[in-house]
Structure formats: structure tokens, C-alpha cells
C-alpha positions in Angstrom: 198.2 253.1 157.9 196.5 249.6 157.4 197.7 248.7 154.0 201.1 248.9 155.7 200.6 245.8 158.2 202.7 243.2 157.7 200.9 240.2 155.8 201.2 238.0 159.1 199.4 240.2 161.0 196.6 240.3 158.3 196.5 236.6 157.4 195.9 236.1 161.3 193.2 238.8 161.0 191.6 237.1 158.2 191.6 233.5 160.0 189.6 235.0 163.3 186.9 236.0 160.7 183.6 234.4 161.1 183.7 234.0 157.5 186.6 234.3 154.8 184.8 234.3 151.6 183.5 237.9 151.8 187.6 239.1 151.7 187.9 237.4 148.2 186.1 240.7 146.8 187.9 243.2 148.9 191.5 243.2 147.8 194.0 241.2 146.2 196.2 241.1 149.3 193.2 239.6 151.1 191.9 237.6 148.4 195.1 235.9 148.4 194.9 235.4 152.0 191.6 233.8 152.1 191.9 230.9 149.3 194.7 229.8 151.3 192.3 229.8 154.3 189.1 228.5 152.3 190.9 226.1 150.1 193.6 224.4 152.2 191.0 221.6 151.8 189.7 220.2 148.7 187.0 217.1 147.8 186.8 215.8 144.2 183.7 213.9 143.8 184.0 211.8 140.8 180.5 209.9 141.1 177.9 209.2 137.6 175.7 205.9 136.8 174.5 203.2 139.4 177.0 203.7 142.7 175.5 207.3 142.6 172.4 205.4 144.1 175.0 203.7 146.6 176.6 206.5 147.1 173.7 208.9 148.0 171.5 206.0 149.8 168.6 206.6 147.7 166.5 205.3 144.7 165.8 209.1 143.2 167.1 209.2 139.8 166.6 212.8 139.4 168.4 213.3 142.9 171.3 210.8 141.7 171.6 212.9 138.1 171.4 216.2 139.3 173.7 215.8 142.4 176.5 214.2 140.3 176.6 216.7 137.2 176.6 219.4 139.7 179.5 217.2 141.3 181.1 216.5 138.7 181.3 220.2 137.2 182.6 221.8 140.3 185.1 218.8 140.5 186.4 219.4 137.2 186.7 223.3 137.7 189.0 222.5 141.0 190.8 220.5 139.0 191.3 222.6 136.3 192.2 225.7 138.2 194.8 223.4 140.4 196.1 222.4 137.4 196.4 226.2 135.7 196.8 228.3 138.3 200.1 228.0 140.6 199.2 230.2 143.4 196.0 228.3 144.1 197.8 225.0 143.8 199.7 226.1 146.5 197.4 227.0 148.9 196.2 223.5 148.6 197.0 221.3 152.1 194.6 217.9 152.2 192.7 216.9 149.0 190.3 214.1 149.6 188.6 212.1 146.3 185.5 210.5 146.5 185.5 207.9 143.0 182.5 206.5 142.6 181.3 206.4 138.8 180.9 203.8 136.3 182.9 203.5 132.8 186.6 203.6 132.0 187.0 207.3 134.0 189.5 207.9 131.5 189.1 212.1 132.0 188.4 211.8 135.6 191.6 210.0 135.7 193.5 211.9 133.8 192.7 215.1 135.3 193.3 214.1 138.7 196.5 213.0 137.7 196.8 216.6 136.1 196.0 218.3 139.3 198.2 215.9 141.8 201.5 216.8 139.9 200.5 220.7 140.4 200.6 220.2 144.5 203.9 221.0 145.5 202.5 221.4 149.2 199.9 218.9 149.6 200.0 216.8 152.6 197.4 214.7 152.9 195.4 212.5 150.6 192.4 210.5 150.7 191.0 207.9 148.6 187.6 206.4 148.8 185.9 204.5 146.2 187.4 202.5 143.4 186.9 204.2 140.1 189.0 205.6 139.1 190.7 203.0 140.6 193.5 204.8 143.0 196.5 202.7 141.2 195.5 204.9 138.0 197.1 207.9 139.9 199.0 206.9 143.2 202.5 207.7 141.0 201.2 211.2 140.7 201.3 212.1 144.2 203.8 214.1 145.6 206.6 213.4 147.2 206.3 215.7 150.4 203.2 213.8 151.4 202.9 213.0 155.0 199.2 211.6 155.4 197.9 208.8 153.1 194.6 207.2 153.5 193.2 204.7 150.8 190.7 201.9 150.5 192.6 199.9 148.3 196.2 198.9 148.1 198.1 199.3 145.0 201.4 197.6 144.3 204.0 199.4 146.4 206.2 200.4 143.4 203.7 202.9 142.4 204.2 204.9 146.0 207.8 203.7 145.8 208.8 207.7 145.8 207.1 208.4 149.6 209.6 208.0 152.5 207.9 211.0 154.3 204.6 209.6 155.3 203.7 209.7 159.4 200.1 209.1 159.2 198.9 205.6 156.9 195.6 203.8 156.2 196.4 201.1 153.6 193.5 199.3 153.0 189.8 199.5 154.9 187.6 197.0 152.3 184.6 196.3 154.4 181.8 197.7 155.5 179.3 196.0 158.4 176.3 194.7 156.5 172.6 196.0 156.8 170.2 194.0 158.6 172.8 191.0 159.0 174.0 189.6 162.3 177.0 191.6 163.6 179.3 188.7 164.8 181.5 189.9 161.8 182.4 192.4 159.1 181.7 191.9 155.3 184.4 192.2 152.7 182.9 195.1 150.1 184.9 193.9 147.1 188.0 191.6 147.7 191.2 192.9 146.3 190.7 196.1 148.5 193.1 194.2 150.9 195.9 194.4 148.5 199.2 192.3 149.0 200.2 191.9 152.3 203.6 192.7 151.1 203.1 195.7 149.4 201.6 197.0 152.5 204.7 195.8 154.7 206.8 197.3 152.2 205.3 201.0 152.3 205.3 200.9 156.1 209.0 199.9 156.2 210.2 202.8 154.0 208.6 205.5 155.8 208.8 207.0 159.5 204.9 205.8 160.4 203.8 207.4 163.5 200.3 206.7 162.9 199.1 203.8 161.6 195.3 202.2 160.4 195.3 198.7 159.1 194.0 195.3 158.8 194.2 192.3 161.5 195.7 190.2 159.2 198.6 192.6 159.0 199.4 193.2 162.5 201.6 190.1 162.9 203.8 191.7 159.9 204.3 194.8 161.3 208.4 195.3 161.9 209.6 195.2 165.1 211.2 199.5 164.3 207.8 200.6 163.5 206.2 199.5 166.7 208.6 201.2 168.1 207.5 204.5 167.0 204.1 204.3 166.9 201.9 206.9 168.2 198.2 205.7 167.1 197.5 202.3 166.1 193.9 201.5 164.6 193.1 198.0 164.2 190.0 196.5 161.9 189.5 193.1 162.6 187.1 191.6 160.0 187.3 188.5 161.7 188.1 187.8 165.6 190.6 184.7 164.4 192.9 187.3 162.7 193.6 189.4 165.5 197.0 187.5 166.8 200.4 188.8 168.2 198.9 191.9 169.8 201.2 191.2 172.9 204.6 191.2 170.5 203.1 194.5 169.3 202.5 196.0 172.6 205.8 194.9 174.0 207.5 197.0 171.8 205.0 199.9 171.7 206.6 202.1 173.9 205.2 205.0 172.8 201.5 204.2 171.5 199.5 207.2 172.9 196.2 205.5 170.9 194.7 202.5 170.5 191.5 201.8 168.4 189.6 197.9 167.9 187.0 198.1 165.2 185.0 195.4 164.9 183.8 192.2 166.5 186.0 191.8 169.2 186.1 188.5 172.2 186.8 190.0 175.6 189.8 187.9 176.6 191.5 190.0 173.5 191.8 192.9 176.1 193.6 190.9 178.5 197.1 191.6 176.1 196.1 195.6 176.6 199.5 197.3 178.4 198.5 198.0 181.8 199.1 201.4 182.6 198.1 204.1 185.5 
């Protein structure tokens, strides 16, 4: 009488559970039901060698080793089974990648590239970290993405094939500096910007409802995109930047969300829409 329930009504069974991973050992039908539950969301951590101490905020070197091979194995093995095994592939929603080793990354590239062009259904991608740098694989990803987040900008003809993207981060390169003065935000490596222009020219081919950039980029930003604008996240590494926020206001009919993240004069609020 059970077996014969319709898949629906088990996959909504299965996603009320306090815990999926005990169905992976019950039956296929609910084994298949619960990697698409537990593995809609993937990290790959690619870390190994002196950012490991960055990365884990410590000066351990056991703790830096042991973490990243363990890391790193379990990255590969995603990796690997994305890349071998279609059904799991599919279940595969948001991947988010973590690159912070030291060398050439030549199989940590590779095998991310491997994996990208086995998500048919992935749609959304994070990048944090610079090697691998994310240039090495931003061609890979596929073309039904609708979320991109990066930390550094590569040139535009490498995402040339996304026109379906909603939600964009472009470039975030700073960080606020320990034990420093916060009157300002530091840069943490300086191409992480990117080209002003291959930022402008990503936003302009795709429908951006959401949208996370630099200061420096707001007075770019085409009069059409304001217009559909949802969210709009602003990081203003420096106060002199932050300019034309009337012009993008005036045509922000529809912003629902408005973020200011950094250091920030209060007369800048004073071109905020007024609103009940």
C-alpha cells in the first residue's frame, strides 16, 4: 500500500524529516529522494600551504594540514562523483568553492572545470578566494545559471554565454583591516575589482534583479537595470566613490532592498527615496 504512493507525496515526506541521511540506506526510491534533498548544496574547499593559516585564523600547522587533506579529499570525491555520476549531478542546485591553496592548482582546476560542465541544473555559484583563480573555470559554468557571486572579475567574454542571471556579486576585494582605524576599507589584493567594463557589460546582458557591487560602479549602472532592480548592495571602500545615488534612486522604482557597507558620511542618506 505504501510503495504505491506517488513519488511527490514521498519526496514531501522525506523533506519533513528531521534528518534525511538515515533514508539513503532504506531504499533506492528514497535514497534517490534524499541526495536530492542533502546535496542540493555543495562546498568545494580547495585550500593547502600558507592561506590555510589565513584561511583557518590560526598558527597550528597540524590543524592547517590535517583540516585541508581531509578538505581536500572530500572535495575531490564530490567532484569526482559530479563528474561520473548523472543522477547526482542533477540533484545539484548551488555549489559554492572556497580556493585558497598555493601552487599552479592545475588538478583543482581541472576538476572543477570537470564537475561544472556535469551541472545541467545548477543555479547558483560562489567564488571566494583566488586560486584557482575563478577565470580558470568561469567558461565552464552553465548556461541556466541564475545566481553568480565572485570576488574577482574576469574578462566578460569568459561569462559571455550567461543572459539568465537575476542575482550578481561581481567583485567584493576588500576586507576591513584588524586593529586599524575604521574611517575606510582595505583593498585585499588589487585586481579583485576587475574592469569596470567587464562588469557593466555582464550586467547589461542579463535581466539583474539583484545586484552587489562596488561604489565606483554605481554611476555606470544603465539607466534599464535600475529599473528592475529589486535589491541593491552597495560597498563603498571609500566615502568619495559613492556618487549619483540620486540618478539611481530616480529610476529605482522598484528597489525593495537597499544595503551601505562601509564607511558611510550621514548627509549620503539625505538622497534615500522617502517613502511611508
Amino acid at each position: 500500500m505504501a510503495v504505491a504512493l506517488p513519488v511527490e507525496m514521498w519526496t514531501e515526506i522525506v523533506y519533513h524529516l528531521p534528518s534525511s541521511r538515515q533514508m539513503l540506506h532504506v531504499s533506492r526510491l528514497l535514497h534517490d529522494i534524499a541526495i536530492r534533498r542533502l546535496f542540493s548544496t555543495v562546498k568545494i574547499y580547495f585550500m593547502h600551504g600558507e592561506p590555510g593559516f589565513y584561511m583557518l585564523n590560526t598558527e597550528n600547522e597540524r590543524y592547517v594540514r590535517e583540516t585541508s587533506d581531509y578538505l581536500l579529499n572530500r572535495s575531490w570525491e564530490l567532484l569526482d562523483h559530479i563528474s561520473t555520476t548523472p543522477a547526482f549531478a542533477n540533484a545539484i542546485k548551488t555549489m559554492s568553492v572556497h580556493a585558497f591553496t598555493d601552487g599552479p592548482a592545475v588538478f583543482e582546476r581541472r576538476a572543477l572545470a570537470r564537475a561544472l560542465l556535469s551541472l545541467p541544473n545548477l543555479r547558483s555559484f560562489h567564488f571566494w578566494g583566488d586560486c584557482p583563480d575563478f577565470s580558470a573555470v568561469a567558461a565552464c559554468l552553465p548556461s541556466g545559471l541564475k545566481s553568480l557571486r565572485i570576488q574577482s572579475m574576469p574578462d566578460s567574454t569568459l561569462l559571455s554565454h550567461l543572459d539568465g542571471l537575476k542575482s550578481l556579486q561581481p567583485a567584493i576585494p576588500f576586507i576591513y583591516v584588524r586593529e586599524q582605524k575604521l574611517d575606510r576599507i582595505f583593498a585585499e589584493w588589487e585586481r579583485g575589482s576587475g574592469d569596470s567594463r567587464d562588469v557593466v557589460s555582464v550586467i547589461e546582458k542579463n535581466p539583474i534583479q539583484e545586484l552587489v557591487l562596488l561604489s565606483t560602479h554605481v554611476v555606470l549602472l544603465p539607466i534599464r537595470v535600475c529599473n528592475n532592480l529589486t535589491q541593491l548592495d552597495i560597498c563603498v571602500p571609500q566615502f568619495e566613490e559613492l556618487v549619483d545615488l540620486d540618478l539611481v534612486f530616480r529610476h529605482a522604482q522598484f528597489l525593495e532592498s537597499l544595503s551601505l557597507v562601509g564607511y558611510i558620511e550621514p548627509h549620503a542618506f539625505a538622497d534615500l527615496p522617502q517613502g511611508p
